[in-house]
TIVO-2410 file (N, C-alpha, C; in nm, 3 decimals):
# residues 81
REC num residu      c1      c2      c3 atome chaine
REC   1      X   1.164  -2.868  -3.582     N      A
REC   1      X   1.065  -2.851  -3.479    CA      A
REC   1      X   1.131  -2.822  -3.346     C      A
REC   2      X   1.206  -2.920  -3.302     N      A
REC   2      X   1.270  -2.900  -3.192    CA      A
REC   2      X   1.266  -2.945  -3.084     C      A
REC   3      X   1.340  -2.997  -3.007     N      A
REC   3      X   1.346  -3.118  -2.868    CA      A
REC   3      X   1.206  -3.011  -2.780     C      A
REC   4      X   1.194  -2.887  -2.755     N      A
REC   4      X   1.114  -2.844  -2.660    CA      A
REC   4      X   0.935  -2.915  -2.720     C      A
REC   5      X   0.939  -2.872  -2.825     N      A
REC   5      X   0.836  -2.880  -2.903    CA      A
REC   5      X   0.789  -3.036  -2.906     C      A
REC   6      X   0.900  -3.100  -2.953     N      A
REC   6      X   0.863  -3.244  -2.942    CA      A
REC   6      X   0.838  -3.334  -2.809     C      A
REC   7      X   0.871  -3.233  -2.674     N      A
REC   7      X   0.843  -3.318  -2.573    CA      A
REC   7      X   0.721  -3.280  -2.567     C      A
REC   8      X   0.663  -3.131  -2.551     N      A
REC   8      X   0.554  -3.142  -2.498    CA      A
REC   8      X   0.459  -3.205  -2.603     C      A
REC   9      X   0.458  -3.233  -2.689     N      A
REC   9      X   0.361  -3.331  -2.822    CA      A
REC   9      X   0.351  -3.433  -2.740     C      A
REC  10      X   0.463  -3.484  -2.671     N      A
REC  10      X   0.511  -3.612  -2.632    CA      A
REC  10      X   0.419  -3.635  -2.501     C      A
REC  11      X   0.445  -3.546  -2.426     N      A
REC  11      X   0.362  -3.563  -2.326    CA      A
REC  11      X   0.230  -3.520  -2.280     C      A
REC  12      X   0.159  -3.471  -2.440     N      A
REC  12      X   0.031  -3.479  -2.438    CA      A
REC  12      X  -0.013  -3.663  -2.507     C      A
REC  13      X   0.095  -3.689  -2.567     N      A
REC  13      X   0.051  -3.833  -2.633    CA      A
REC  13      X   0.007  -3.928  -2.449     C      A
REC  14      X   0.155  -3.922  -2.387     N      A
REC  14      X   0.118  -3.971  -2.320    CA      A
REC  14      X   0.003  -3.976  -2.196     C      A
REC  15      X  -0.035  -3.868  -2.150     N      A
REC  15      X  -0.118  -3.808  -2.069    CA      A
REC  15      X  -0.261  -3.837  -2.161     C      A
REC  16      X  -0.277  -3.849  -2.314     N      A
REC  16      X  -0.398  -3.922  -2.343    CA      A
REC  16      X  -0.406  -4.064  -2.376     C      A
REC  17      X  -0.271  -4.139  -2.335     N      A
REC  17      X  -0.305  -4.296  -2.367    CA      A
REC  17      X  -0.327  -4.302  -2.231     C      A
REC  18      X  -0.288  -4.250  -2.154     N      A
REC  18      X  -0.321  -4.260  -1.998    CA      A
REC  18      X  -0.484  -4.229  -1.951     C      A
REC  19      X  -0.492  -4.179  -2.015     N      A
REC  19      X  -0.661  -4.123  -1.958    CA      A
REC  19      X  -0.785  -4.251  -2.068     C      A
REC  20      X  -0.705  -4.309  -2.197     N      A
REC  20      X  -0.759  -4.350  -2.222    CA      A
REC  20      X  -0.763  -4.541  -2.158     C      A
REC  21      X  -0.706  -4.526  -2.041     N      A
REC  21      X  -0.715  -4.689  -2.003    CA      A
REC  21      X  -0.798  -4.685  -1.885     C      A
REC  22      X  -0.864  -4.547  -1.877     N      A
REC  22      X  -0.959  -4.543  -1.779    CA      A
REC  22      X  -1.153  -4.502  -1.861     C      A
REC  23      X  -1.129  -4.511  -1.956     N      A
REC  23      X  -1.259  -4.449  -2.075    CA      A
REC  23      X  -1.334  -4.609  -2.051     C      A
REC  24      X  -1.512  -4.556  -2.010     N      A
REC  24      X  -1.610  -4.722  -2.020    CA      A
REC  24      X  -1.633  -4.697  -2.144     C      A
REC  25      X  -1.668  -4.805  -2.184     N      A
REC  25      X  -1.692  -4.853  -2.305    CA      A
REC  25      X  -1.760  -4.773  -2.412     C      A
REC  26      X  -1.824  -4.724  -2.396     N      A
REC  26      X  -1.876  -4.596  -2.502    CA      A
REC  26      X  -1.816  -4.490  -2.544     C      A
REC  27      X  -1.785  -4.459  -2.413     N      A
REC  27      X  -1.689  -4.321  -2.406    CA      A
REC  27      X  -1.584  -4.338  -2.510     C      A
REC  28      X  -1.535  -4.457  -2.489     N      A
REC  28      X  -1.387  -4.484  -2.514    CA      A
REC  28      X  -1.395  -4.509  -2.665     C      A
REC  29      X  -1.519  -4.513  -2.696     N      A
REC  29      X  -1.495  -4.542  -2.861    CA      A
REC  29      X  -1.503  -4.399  -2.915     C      A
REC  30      X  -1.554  -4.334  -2.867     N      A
REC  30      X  -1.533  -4.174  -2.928    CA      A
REC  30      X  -1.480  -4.082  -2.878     C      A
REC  31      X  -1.368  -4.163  -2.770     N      A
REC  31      X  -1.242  -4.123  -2.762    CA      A
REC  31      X  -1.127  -4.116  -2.823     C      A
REC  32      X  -1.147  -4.263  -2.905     N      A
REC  32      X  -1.043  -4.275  -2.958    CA      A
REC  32      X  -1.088  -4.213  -3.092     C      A
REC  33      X  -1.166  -4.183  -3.133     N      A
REC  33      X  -1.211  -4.101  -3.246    CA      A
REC  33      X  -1.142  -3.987  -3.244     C      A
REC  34      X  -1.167  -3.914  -3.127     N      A
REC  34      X  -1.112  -3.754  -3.111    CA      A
REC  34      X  -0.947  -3.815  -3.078     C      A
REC  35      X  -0.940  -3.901  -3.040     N      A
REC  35      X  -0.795  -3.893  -3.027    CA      A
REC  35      X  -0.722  -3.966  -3.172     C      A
REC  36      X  -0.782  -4.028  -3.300     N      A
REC  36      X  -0.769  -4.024  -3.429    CA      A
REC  36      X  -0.700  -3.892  -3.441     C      A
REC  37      X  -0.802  -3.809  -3.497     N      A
REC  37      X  -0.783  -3.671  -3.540    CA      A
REC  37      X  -0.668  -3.623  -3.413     C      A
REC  38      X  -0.676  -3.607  -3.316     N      A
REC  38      X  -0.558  -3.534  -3.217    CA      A
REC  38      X  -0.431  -3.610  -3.304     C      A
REC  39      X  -0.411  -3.736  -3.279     N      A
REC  39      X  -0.287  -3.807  -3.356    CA      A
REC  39      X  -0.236  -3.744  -3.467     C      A
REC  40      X  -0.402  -3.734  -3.560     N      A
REC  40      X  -0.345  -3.692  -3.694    CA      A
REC  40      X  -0.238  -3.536  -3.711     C      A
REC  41      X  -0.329  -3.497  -3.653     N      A
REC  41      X  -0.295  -3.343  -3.606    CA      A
REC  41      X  -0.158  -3.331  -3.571     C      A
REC  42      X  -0.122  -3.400  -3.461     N      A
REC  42      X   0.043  -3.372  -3.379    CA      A
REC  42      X   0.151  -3.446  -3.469     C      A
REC  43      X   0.065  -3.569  -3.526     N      A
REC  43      X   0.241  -3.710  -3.579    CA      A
REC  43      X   0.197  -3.722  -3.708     C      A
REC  44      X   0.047  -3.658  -3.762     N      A
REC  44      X   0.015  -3.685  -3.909    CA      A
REC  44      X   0.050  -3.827  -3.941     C      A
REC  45      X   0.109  -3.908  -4.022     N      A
REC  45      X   0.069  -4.040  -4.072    CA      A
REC  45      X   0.065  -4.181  -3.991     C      A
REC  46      X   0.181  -4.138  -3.861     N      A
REC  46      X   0.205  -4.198  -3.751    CA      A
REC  46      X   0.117  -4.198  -3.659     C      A
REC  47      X   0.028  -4.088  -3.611     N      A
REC  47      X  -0.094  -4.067  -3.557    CA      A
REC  47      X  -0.175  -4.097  -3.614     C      A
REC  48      X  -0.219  -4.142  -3.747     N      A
REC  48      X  -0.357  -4.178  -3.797    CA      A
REC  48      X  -0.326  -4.314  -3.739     C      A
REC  49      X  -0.246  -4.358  -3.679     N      A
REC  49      X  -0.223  -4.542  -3.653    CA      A
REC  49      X  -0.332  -4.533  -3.497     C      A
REC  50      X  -0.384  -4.426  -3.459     N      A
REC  50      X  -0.487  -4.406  -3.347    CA      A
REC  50      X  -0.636  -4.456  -3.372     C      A
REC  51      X  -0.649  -4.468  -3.504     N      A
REC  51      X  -0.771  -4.493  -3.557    CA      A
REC  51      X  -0.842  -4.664  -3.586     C      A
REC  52      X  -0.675  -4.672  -3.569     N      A
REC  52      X  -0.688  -4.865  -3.531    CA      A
REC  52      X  -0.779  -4.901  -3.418     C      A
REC  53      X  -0.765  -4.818  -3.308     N      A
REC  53      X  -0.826  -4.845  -3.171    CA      A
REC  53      X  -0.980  -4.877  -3.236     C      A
REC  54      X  -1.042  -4.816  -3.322     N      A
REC  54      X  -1.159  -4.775  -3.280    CA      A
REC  54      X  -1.226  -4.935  -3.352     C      A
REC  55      X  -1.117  -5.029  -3.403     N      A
REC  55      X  -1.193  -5.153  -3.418    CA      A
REC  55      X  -1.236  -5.279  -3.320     C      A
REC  56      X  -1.149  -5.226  -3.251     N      A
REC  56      X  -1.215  -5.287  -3.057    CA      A
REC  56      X  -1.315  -5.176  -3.025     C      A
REC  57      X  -1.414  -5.265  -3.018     N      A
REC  57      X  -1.526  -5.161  -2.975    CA      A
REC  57      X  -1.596  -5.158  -2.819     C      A
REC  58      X  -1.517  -5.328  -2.730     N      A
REC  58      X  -1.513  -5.314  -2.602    CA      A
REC  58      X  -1.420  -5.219  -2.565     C      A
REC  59      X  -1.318  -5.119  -2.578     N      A
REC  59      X  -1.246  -5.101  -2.551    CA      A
REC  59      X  -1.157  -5.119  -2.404     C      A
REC  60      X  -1.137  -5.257  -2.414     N      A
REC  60      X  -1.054  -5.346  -2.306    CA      A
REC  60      X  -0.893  -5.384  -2.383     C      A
REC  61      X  -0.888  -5.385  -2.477     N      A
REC  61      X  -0.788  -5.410  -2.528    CA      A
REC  61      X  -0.704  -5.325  -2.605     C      A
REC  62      X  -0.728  -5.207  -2.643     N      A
REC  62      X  -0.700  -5.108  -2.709    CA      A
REC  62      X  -0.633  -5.032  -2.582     C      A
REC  63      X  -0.660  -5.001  -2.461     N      A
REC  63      X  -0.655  -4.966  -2.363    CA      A
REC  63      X  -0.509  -4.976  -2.341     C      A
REC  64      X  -0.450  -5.053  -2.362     N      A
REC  64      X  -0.279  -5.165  -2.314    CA      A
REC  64      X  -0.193  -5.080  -2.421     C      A
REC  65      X  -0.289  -5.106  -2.550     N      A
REC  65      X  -0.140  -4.988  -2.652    CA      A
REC  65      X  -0.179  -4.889  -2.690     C      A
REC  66      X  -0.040  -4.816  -2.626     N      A
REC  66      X  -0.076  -4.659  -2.635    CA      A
REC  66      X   0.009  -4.640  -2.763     C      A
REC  67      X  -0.099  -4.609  -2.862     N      A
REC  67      X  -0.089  -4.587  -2.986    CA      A
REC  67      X  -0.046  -4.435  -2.997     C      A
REC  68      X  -0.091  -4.311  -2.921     N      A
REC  68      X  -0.001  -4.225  -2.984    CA      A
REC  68      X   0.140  -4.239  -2.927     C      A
REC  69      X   0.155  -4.279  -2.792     N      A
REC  69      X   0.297  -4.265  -2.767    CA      A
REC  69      X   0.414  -4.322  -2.879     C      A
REC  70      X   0.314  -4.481  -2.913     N      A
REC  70      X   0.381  -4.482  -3.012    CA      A
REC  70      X   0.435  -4.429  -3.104     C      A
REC  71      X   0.336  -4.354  -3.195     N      A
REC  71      X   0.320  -4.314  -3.312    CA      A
REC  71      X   0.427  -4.140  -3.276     C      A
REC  72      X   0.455  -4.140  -3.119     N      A
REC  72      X   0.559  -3.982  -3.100    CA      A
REC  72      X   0.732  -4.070  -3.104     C      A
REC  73      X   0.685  -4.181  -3.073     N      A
REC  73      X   0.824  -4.256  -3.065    CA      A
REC  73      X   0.885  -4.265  -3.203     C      A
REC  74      X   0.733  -4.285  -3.304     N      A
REC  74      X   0.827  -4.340  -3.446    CA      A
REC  74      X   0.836  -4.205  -3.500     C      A
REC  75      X   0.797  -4.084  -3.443     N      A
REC  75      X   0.859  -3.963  -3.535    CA      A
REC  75      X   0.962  -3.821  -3.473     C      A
REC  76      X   1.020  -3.929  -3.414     N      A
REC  76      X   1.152  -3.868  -3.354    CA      A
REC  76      X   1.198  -3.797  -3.423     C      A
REC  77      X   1.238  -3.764  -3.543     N      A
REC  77      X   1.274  -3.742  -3.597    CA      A
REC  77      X   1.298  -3.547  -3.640     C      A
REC  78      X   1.128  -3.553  -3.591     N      A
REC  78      X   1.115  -3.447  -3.589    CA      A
REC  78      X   1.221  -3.331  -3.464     C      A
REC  79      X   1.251  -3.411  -3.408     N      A
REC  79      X   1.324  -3.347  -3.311    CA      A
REC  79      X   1.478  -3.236  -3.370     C      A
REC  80      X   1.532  -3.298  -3.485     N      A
REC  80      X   1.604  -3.256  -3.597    CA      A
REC  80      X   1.565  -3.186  -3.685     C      A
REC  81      X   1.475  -3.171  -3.677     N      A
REC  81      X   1.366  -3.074  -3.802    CA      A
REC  81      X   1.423  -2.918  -3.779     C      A
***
């Protein structure tokens, strides 16, 4: 894939865990829906770990972990691809 490729993945992960600690409560649950599928899409099995969010349904707590950044952290890998 490649270090160029994998940053900017990277810094769409982050730029949507960021936007998502500002989502009210509704919003934010079918945010994290579309941001499910976005996950799945960019980190595939590592990004479906986005879909966890959507069992906080205040979304006050889901808010704190940014699950795709995560999920770009655990597939570094790709950077060697």
């Amino acid at each position: 894939m490649g270090f160029k490729r994998y940053i900017s993945k990277m810094f769409v992960s982050v730029a949507f865990d960021v936007l998502d600690f500002f989502m009210p409560p509704v919003a934010g649950t079918i945010y994290d829906l579309a941001g499910g599928v976005l996950g799945t899409i960019m980190w595939g099995k590592y990004g479906a770990m986005q879909f966890l969010e959507l069992i906080d349904i205040t979304d006050r707590i889901d808010a704190f972990v940014p699950m795709l950044t995560i999920a770009g952290l655990l597939s570094y890998k790709e950077i060697f691809e």
